[in-house]
C-alpha positions in Angstrom: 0.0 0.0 0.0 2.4 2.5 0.6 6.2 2.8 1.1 7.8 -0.3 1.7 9.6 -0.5 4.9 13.5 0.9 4.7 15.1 -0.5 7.9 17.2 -3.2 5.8 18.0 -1.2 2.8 21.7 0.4 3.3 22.6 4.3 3.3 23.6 4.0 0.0 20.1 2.8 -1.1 18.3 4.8 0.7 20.1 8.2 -0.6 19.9 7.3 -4.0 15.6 6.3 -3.1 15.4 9.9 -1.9 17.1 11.1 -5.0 14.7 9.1 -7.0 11.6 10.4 -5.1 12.8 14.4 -5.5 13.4 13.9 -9.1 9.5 11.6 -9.8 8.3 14.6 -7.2 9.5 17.4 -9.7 7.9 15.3 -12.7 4.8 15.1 -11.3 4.7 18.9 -10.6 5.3 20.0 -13.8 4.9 22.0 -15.3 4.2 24.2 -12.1 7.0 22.8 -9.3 6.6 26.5 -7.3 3.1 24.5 -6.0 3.3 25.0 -2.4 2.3 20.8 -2.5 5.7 20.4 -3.4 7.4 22.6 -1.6 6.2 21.1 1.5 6.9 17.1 0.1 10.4 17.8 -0.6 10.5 19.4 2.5 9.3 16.5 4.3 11.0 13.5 1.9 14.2 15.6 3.0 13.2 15.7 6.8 12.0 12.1 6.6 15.1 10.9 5.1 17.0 12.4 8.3 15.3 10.5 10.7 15.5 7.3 8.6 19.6 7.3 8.8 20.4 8.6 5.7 24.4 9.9 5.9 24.4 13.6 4.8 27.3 13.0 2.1 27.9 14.8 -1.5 24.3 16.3 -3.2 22.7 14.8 -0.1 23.8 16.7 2.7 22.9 20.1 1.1 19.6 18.9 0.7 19.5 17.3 4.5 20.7 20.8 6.0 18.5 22.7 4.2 15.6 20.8 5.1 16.4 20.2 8.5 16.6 23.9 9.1 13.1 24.1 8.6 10.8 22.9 11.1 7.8 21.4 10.6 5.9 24.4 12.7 7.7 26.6 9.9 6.6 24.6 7.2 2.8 24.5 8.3 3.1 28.5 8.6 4.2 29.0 5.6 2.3 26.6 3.3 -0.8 25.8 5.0 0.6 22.3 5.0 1.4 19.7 8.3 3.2 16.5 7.2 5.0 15.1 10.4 8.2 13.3 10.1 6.6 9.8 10.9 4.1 10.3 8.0 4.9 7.6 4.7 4.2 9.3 1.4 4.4 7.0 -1.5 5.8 7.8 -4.8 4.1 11.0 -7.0 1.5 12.3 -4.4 -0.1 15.6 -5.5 -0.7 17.4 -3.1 -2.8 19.9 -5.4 -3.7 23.3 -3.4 -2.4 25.2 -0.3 -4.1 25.2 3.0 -5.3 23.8 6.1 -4.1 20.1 4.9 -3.1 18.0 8.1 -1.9 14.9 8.4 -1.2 12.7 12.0 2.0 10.7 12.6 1.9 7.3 11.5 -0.4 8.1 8.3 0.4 5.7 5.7 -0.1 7.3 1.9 0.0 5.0 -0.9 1.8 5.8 -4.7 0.0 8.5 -7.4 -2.2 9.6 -4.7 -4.4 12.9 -4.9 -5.0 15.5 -2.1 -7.1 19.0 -2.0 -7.3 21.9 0.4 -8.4 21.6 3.6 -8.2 17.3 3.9 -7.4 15.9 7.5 -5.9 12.9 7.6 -5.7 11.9 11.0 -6.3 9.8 14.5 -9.9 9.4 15.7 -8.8 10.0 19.3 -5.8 11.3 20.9 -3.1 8.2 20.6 -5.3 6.3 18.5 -3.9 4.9 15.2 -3.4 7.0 11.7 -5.4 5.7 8.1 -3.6 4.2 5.6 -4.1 5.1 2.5 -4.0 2.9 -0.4 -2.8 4.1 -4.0 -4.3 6.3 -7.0 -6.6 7.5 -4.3 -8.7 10.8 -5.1 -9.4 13.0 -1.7 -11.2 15.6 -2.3 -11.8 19.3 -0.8 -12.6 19.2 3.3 -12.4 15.5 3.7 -11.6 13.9 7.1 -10.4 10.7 7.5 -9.7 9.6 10.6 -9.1 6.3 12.4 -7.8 2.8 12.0 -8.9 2.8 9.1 -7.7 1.4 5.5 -8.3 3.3 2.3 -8.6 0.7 -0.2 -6.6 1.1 -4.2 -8.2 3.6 -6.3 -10.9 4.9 -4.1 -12.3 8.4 -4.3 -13.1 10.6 -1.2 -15.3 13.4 -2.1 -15.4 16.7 -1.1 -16.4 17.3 2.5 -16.9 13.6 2.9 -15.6 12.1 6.6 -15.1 8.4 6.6 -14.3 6.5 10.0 -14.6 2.9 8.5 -12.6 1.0 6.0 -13.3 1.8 2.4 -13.4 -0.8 -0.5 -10.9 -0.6 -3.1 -12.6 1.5 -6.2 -15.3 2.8 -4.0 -16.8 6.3 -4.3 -17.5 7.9 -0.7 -19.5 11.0 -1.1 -21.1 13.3 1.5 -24.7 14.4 1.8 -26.2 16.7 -1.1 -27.0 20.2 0.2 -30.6 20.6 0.6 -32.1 23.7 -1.0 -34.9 25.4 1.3 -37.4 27.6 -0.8 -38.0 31.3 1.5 -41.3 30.7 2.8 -43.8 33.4 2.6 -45.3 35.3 5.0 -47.7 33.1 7.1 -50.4 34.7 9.7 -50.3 33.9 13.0 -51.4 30.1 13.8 -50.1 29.0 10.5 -47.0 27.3 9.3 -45.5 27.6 6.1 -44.6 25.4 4.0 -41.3 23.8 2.4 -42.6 25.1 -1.4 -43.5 28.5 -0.1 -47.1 28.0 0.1 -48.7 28.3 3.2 -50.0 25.4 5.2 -53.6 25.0 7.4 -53.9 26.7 10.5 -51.4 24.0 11.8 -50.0 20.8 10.4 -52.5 17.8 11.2 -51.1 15.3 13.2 -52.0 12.8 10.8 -49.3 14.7 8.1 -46.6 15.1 10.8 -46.8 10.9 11.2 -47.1 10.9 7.4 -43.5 12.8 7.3 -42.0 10.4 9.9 -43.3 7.4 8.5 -41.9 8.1 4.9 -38.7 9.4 6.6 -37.8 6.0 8.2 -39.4 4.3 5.4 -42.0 2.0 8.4 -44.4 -0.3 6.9 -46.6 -0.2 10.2 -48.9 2.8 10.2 -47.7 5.9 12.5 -51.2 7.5 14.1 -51.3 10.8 15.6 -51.1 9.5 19.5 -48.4 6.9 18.8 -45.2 7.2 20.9 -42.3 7.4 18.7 -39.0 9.1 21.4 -40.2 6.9 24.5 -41.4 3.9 22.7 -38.0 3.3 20.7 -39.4 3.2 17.2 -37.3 7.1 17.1 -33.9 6.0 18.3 -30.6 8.2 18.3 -29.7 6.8 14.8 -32.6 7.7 13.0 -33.7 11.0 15.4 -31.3 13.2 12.7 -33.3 11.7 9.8 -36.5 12.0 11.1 -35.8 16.1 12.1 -34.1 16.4 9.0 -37.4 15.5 6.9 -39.4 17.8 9.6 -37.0 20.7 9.0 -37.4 20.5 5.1 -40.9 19.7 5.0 -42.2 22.6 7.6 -39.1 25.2 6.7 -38.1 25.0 10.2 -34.6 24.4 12.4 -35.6 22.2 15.5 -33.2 22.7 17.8 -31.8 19.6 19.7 -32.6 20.6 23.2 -36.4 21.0 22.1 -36.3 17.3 21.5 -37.6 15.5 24.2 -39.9 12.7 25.5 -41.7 14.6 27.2 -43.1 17.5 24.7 -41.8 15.9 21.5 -43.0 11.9 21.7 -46.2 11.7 19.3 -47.7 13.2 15.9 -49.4 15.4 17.8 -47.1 16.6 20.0 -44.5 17.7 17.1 -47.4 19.2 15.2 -48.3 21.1 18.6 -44.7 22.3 18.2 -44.8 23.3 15.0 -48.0 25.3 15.4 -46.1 27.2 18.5 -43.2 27.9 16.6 -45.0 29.8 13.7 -47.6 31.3 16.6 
């Protein structure tokens, strides 16, 4: 998956590896190698190479010094970019924009791998294990990945997606599509306007409002207007941001969480109570 362990290769070896990788790393820049991506891989290959016991002799230890007198706060600062010395980075990673990309110690990135702005690759909790990352993987714009997770071979992450379980090889992840909410009109008191910017009866029927949950969580049993949904289990914490989530873009609402309860929010006719109150 990604670079193959280098504890048995000799110094010889491994200088002439890093060679290799700067000279791939300018090839696969071109024909724009002032990227602030590659700034910040060479950087790190050079930094990386340091800490692996490569001997700073001929071409080499120009390249060593240099990149050791940059530290890797310094690097961040100046390219939006945090690659830690214990990261792997395979062979022609593009890293294609500047800013906010961070990624943990231990992170494992496969070969002809591509990252945008704004990706975290990281742990999911504080000493927790970093992702590896397979190759000719796609990550796009705002993606988190964070885990002990494995990023299978020619998957694509898409923008703003975060994935905290493996992903097949090939496999597309993609996030939620934004939901578009039409400006409702102007509804008289007592009323409740509507998703389409009509404007609804004098409040929802509770028959509706169990119409909207039932089609939200896709039930076969019927829903009536008195039925207990919170206390009875048949609304658990899994499905309690789908069900809110059809509310809010059938009624043209926000429900905040701490209105949720057992107590005021269990039934049909409760939330349609609500509803009613919060256009009153």
């Amino acid at each position: 998956m990604g670079p193959s362990p280098s504890a048995d290769i000799c110094p010889r070896d491994k200088k002439r590896r890093l060679l290799e990788l700067l000279r791939e790393d300018r090839e696969t820049y071109r024909p724009t190698p002032h990227r602030p991506g590659f700034h910040a891989l060479v950087l790190h290959r050079i930094r990386h190479a340091a800490i692996d016991g490569v001997e700073p002799r001929g071409l080499t230890i120009r390249l060593l010094q240099k990149g050791l007198k940059v530290p890797g706060f310094a690097i961040r600062a100046v390219y939006g970019i945090e690659i830690p010395c214990e990261t792997e980075i395979g062979r022609r990673v593009l890293i294609a924009h500047q800013g906010g990309i961070v990624i943990a110690p231990g992170t494992v990135i496969g070969d002809d791998c591509l990252i945008r702005q704004n990706v975290t690759i990281g742990m999911a909790r504080e000493g927790g294990r970093s992702p590896r990352i397979g190759r000719r993987v796609e990550i796009g714009a705002g993606a988190v990945i964070a885990g002990d997770i494995t990023i299978g071979d020619g998957a694509i992450i898409g923008p703003n997606s975060v994935v905290t379980t493996d992903v097949p090889s090939r496999a597309r992840v993609v996030a939620a599509a934004s939901r578009i909410l039409v400006g409702p009109e102007e509804a008289p008191a007592g009323q409740v306007a509507r998703h389409d910017g009509g404007v609804a009866a004098q409040s929802p029927p509770a028959e509706e409002v169990a119409s909207v949950v039932r089609d939200a969580l896709v039930l076969k049993a019927a829903i009536e207007a008195d039925t207990p949904l919170l206390s009875s289990g048949v609304v658990d914490s899994l499905n309690l941001v789908i069900v809110l989530d059809a509310l809010e873009s059938r009624y043209a609402l926000q429900i905040p969480s701490h209105d949720v309860s057992a107590e005021s929010f269990d039934t049909p006719r409760q939330i349609a109570d609500y509803l009613r109150r919060q256009r009153s």
